[in-house]
PDB file of N, CA, C and O in Angstrom:
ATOM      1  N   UNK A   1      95.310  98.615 102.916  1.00  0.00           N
ATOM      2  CA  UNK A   1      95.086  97.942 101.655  1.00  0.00           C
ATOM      3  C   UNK A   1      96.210  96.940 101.426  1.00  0.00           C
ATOM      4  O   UNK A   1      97.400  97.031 101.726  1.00  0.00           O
ATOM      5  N   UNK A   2      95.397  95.750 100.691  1.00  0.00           N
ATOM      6  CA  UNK A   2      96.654  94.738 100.605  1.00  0.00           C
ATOM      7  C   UNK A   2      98.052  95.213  99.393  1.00  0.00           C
ATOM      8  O   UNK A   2      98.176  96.066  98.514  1.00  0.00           O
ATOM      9  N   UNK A   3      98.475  94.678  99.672  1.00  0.00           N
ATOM     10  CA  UNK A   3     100.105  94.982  98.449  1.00  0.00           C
ATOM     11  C   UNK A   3      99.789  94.611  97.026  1.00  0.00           C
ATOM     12  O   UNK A   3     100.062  93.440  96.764  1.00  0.00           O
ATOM     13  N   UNK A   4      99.314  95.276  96.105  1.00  0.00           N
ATOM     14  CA  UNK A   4      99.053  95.246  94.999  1.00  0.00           C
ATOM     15  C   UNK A   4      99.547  94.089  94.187  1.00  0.00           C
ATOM     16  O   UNK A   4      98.785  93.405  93.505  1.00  0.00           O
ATOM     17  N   UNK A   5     100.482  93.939  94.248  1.00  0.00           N
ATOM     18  CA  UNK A   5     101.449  92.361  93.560  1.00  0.00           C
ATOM     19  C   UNK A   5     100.655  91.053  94.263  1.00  0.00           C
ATOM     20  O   UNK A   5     100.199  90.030  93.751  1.00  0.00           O
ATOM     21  N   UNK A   6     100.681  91.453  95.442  1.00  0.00           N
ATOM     22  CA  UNK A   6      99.698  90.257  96.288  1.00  0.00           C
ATOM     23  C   UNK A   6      97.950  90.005  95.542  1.00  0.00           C
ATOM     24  O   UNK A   6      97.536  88.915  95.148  1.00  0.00           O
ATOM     25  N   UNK A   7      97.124  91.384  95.504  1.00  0.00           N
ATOM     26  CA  UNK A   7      96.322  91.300  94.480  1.00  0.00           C
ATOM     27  C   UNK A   7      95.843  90.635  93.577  1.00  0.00           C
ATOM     28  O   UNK A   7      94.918  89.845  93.387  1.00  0.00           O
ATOM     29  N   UNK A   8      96.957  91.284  92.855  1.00  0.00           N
ATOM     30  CA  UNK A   8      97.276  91.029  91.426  1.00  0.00           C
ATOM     31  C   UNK A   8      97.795  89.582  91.172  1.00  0.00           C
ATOM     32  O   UNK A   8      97.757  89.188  90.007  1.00  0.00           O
ATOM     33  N   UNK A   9      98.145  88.976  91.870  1.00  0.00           N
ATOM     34  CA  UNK A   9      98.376  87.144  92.217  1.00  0.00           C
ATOM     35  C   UNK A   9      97.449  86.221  92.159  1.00  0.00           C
ATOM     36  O   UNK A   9      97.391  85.151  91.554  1.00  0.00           O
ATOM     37  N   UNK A  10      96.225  87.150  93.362  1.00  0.00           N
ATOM     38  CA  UNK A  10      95.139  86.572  93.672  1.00  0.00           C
ATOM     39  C   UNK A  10      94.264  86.614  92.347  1.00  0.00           C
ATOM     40  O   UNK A  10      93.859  85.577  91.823  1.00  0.00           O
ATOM     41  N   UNK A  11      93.987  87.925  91.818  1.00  0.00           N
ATOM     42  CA  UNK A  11      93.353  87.662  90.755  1.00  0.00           C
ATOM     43  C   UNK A  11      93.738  86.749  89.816  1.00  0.00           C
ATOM     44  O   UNK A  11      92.894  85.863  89.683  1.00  0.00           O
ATOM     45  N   UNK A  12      94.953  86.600  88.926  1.00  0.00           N
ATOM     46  CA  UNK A  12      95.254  85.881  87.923  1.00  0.00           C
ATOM     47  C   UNK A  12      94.966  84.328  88.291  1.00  0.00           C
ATOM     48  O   UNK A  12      94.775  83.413  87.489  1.00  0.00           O
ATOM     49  N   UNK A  13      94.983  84.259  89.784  1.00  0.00           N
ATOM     50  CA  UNK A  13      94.651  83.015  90.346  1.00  0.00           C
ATOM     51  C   UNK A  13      93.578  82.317  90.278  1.00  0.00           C
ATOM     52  O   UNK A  13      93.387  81.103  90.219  1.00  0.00           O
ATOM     53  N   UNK A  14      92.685  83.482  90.298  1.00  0.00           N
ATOM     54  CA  UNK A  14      91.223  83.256  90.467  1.00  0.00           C
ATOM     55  C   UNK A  14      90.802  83.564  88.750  1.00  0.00           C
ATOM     56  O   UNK A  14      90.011  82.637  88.572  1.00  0.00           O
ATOM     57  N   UNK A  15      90.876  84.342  87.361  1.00  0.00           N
ATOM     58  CA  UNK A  15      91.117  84.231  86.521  1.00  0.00           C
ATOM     59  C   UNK A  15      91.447  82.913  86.155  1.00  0.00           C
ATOM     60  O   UNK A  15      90.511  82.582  85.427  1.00  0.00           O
ATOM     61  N   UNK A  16      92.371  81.792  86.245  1.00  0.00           N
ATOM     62  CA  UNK A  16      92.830  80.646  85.559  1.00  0.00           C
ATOM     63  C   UNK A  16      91.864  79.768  86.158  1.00  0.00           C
ATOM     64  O   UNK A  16      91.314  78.955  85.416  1.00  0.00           O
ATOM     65  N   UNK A  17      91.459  79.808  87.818  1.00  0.00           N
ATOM     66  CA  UNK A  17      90.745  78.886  87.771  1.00  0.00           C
ATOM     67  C   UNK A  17      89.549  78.408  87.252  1.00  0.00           C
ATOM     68  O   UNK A  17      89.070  77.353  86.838  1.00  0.00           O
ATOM     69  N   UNK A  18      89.011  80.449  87.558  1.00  0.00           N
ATOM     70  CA  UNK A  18      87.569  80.684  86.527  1.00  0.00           C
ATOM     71  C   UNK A  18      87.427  79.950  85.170  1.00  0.00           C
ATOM     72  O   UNK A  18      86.352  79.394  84.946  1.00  0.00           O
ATOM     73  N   UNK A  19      88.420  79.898  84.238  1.00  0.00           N
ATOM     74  CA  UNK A  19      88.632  79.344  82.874  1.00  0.00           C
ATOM     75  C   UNK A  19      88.561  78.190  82.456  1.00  0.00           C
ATOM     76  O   UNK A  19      87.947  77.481  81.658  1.00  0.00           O
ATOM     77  N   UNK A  20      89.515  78.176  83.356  1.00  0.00           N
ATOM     78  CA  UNK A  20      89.384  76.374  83.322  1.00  0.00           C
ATOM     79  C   UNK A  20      88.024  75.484  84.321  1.00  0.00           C
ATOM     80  O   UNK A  20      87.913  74.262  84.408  1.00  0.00           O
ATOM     81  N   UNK A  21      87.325  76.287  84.827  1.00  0.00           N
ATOM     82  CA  UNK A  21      86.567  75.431  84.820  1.00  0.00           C
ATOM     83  C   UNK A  21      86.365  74.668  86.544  1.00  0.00           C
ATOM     84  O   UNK A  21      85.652  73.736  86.917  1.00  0.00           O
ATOM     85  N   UNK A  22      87.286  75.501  87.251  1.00  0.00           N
ATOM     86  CA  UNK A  22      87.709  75.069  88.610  1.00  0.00           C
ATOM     87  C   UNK A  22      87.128  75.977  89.934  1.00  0.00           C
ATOM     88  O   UNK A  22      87.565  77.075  90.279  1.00  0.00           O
ATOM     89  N   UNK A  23      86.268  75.386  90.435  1.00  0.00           N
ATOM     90  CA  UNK A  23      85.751  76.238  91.686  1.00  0.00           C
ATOM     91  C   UNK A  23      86.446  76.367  92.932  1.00  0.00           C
ATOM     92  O   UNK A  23      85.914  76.923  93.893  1.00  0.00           O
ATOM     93  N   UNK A  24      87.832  75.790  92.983  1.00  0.00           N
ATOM     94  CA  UNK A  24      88.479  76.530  94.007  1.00  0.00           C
ATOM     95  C   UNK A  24      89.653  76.763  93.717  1.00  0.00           C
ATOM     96  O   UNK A  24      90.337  76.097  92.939  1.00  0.00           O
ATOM     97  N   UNK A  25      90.043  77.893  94.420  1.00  0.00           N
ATOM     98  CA  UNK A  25      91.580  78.730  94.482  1.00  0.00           C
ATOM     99  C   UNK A  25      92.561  78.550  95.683  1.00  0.00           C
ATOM    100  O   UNK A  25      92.365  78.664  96.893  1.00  0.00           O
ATOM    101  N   UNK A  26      93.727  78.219  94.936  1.00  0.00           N
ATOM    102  CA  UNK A  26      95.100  78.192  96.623  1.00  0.00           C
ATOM    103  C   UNK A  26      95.813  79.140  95.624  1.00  0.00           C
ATOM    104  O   UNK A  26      96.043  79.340  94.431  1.00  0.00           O
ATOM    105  N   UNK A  27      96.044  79.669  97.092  1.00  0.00           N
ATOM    106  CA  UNK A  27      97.394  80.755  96.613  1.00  0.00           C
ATOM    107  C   UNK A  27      97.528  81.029  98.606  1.00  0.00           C
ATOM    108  O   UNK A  27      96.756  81.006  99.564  1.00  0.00           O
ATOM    109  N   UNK A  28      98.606  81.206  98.425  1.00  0.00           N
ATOM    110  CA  UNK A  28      99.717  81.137  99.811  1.00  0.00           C
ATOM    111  C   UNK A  28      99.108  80.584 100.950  1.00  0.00           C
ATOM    112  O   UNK A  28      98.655  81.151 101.945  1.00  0.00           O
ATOM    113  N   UNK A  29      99.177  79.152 100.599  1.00  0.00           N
ATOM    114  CA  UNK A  29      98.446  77.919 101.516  1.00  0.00           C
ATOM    115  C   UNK A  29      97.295  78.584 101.738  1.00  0.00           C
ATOM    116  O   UNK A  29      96.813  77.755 102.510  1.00  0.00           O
ATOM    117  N   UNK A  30      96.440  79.463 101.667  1.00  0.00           N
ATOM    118  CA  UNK A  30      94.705  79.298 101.526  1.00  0.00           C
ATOM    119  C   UNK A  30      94.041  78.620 100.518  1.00  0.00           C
ATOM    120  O   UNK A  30      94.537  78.573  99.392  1.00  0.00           O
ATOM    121  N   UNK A  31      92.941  78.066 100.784  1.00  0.00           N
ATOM    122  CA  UNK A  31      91.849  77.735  99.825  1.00  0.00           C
ATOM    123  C   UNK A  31      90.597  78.129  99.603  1.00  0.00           C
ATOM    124  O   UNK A  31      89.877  77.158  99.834  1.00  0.00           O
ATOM    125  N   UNK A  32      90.088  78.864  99.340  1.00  0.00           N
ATOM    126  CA  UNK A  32      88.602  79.176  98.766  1.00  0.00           C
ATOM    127  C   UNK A  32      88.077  78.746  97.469  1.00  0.00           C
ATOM    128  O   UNK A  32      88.441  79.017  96.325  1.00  0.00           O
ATOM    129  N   UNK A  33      86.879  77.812  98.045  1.00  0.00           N
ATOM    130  CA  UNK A  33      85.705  77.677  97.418  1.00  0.00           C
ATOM    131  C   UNK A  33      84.573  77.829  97.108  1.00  0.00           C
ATOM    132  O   UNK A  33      83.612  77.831  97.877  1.00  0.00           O
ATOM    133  N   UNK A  34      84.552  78.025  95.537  1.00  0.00           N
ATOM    134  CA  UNK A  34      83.370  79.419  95.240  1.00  0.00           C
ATOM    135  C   UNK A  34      82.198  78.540  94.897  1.00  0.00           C
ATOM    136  O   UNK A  34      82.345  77.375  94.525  1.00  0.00           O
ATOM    137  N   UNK A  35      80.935  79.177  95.044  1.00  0.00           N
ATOM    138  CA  UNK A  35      79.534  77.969  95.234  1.00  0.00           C
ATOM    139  C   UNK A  35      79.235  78.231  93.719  1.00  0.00           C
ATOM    140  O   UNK A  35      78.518  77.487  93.049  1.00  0.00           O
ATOM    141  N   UNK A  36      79.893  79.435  93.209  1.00  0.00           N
ATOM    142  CA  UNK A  36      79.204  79.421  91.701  1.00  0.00           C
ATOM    143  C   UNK A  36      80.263  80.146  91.041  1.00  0.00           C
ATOM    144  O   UNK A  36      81.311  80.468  91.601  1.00  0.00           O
ATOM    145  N   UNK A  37      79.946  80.417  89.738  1.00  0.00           N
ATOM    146  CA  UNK A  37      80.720  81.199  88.214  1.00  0.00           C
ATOM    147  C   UNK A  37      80.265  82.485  89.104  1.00  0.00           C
ATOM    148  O   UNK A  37      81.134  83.132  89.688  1.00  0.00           O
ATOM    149  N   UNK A  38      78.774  82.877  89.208  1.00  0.00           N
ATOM    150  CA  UNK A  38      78.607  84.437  89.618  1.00  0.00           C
ATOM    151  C   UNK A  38      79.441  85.038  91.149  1.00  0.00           C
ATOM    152  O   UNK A  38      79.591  86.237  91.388  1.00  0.00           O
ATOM    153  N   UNK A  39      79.791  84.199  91.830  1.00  0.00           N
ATOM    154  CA  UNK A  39      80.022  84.657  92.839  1.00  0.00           C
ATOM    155  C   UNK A  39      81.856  84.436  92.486  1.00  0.00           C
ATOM    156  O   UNK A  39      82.601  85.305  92.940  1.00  0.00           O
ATOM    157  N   UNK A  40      82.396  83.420  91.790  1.00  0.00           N
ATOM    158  CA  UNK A  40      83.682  83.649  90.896  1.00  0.00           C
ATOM    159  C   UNK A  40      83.495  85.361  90.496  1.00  0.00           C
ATOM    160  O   UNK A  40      83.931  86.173  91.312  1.00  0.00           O
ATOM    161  N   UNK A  41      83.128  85.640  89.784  1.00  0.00           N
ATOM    162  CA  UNK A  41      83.109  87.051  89.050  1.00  0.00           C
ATOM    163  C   UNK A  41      82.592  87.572  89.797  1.00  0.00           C
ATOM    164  O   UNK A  41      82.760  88.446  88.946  1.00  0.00           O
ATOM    165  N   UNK A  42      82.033  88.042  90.660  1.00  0.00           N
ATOM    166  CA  UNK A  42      81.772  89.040  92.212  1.00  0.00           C
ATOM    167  C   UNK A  42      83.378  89.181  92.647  1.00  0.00           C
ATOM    168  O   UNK A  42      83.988  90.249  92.679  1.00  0.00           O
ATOM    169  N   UNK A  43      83.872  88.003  92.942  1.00  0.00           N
ATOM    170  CA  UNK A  43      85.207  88.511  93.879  1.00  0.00           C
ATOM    171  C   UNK A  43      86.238  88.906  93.115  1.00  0.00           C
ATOM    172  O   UNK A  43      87.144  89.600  93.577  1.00  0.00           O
ATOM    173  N   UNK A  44      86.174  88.212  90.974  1.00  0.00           N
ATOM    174  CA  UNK A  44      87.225  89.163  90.687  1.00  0.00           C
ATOM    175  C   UNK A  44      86.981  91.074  90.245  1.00  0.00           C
ATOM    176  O   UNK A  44      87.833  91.963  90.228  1.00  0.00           O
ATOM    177  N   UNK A  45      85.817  91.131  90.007  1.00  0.00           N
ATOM    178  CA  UNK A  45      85.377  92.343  90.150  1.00  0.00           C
ATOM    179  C   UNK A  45      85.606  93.238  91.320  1.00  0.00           C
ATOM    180  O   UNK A  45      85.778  94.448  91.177  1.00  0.00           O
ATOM    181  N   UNK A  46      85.609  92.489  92.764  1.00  0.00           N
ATOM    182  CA  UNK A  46      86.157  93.275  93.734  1.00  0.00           C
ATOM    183  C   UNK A  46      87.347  93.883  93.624  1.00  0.00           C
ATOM    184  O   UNK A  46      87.613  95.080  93.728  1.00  0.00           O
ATOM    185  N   UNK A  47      88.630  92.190  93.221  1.00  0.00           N
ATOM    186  CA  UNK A  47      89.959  92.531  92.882  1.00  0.00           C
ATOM    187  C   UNK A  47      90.587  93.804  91.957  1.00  0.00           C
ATOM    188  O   UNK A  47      91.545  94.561  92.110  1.00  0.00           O
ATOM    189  N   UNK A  48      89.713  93.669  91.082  1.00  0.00           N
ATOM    190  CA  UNK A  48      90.086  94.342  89.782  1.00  0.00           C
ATOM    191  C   UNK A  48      89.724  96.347  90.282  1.00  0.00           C
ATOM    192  O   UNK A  48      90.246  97.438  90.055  1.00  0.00           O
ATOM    193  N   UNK A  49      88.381  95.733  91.137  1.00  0.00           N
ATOM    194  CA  UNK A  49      88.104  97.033  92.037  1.00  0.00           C
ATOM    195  C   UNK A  49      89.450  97.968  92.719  1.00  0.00           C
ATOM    196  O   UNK A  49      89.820  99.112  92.456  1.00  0.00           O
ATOM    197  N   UNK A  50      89.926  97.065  93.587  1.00  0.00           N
ATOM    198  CA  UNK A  50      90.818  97.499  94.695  1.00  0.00           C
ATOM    199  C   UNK A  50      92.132  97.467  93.805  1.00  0.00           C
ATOM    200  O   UNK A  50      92.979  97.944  94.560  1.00  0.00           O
ATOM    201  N   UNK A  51      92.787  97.145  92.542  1.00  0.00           N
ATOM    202  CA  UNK A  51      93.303  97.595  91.823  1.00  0.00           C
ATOM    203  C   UNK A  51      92.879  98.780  91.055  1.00  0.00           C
ATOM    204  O   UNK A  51      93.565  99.650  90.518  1.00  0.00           O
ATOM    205  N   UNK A  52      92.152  98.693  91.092  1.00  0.00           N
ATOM    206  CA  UNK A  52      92.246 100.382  89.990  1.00  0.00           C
ATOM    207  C   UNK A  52      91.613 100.428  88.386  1.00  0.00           C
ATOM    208  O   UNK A  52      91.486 101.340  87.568  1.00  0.00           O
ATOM    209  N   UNK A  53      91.211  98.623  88.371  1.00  0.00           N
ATOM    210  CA  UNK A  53      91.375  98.174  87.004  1.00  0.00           C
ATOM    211  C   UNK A  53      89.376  98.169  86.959  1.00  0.00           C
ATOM    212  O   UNK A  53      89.222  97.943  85.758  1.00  0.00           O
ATOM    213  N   UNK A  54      88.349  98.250  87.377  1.00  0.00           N
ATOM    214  CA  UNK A  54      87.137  98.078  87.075  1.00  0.00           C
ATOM    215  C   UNK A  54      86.818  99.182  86.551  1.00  0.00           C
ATOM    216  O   UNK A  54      87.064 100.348  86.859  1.00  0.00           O
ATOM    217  N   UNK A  55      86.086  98.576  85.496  1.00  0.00           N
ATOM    218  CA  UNK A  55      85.547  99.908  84.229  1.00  0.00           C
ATOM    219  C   UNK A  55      84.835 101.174  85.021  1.00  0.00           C
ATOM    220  O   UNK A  55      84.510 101.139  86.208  1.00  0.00           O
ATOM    221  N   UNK A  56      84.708 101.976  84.384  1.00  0.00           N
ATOM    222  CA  UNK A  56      84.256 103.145  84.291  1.00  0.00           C
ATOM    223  C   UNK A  56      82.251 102.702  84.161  1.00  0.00           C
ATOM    224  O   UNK A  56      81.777 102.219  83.133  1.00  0.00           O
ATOM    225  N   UNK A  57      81.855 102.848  84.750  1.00  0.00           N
ATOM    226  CA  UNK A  57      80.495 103.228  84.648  1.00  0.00           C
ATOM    227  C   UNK A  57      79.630 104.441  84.372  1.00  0.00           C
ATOM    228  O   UNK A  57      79.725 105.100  85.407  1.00  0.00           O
ATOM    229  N   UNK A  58      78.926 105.018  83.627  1.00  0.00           N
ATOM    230  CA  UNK A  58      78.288 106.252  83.842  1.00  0.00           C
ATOM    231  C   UNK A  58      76.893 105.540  83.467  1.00  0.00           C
ATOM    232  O   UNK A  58      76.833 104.321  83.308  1.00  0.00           O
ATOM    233  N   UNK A  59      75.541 106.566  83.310  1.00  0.00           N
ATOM    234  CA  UNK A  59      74.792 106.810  83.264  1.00  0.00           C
ATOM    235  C   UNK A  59      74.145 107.930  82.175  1.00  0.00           C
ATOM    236  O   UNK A  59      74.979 108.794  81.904  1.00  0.00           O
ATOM    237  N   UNK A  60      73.306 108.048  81.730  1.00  0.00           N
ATOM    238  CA  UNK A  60      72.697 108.963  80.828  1.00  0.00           C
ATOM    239  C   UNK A  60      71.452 108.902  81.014  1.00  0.00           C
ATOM    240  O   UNK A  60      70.864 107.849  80.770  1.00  0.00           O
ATOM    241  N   UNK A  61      70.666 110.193  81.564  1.00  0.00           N
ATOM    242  CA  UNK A  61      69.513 110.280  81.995  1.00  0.00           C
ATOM    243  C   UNK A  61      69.045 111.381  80.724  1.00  0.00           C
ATOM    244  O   UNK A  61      69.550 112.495  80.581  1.00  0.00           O
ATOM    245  N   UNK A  62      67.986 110.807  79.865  1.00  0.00           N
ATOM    246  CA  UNK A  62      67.456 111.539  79.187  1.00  0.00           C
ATOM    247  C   UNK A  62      65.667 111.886  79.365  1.00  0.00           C
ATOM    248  O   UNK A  62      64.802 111.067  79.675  1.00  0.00           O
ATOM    249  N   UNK A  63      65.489 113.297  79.070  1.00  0.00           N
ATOM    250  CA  UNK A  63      64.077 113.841  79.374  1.00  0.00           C
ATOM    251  C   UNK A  63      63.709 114.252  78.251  1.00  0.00           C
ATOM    252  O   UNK A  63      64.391 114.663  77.312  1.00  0.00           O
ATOM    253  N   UNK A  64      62.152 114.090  78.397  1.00  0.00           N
ATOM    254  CA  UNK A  64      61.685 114.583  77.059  1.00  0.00           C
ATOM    255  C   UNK A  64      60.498 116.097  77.449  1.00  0.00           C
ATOM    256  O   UNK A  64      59.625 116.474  76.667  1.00  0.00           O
ATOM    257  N   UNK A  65      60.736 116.632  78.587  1.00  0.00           N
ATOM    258  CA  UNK A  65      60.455 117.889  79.308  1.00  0.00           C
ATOM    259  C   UNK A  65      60.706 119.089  79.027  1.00  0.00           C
ATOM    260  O   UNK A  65      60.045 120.022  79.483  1.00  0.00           O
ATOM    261  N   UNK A  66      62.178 119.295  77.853  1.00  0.00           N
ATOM    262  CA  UNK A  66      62.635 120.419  77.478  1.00  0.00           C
ATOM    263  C   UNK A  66      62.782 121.178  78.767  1.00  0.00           C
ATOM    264  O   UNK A  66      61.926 121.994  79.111  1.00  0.00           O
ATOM    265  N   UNK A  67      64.048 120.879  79.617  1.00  0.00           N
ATOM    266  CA  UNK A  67      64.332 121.572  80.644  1.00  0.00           C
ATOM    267  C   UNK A  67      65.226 122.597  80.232  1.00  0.00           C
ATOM    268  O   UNK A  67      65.653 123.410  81.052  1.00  0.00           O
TER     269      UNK A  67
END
C-alpha cells in the first residue's frame, strides 16, 4: 500500500482540481487526465477508500412475512 501522506496529497490534489473546475492533475511530475466529473469522483472515492476515510454503507432489508 502506498504511504498514506502520499495519498492523502493525491487526493487534496485531485479535490482542488475537481472544484475548480480542472480535468487534470500533476502531483510528483505525473499527469492524469480525467474524461469526466464521474470518473473525477470514482478515483477520489478510491483514495478516500484506501485511506480509511469512505463512509460506512449498510443496508436494511425489510419483510412483511412476519418471520
Amino acid at each position: 500500500m502506498a504511504d498514506p501522506a502520499v495519498l492523502q496529497q493525491q487526493l487534496d490534489d485531485l479535490r482542488a482540481a475537481y472544484y475548480s473546475g480542472a480535468s487534470t492533475v500533476s502531483y510528483d511530475g505525473k499527469s492524469t487526465t480525467f474524461r469526466s466529473a464521474a470518473e473525477m469522483r470514482a478515483a477520489m472515492r478510491e483514495l478516500e477508500r484506501q485511506l480509511g476515510l469512505a463512509p460506512v454503507t449498510s443496508a436494511v432489508v425489510r419483510s412483511n412475512k412476519n418471520w
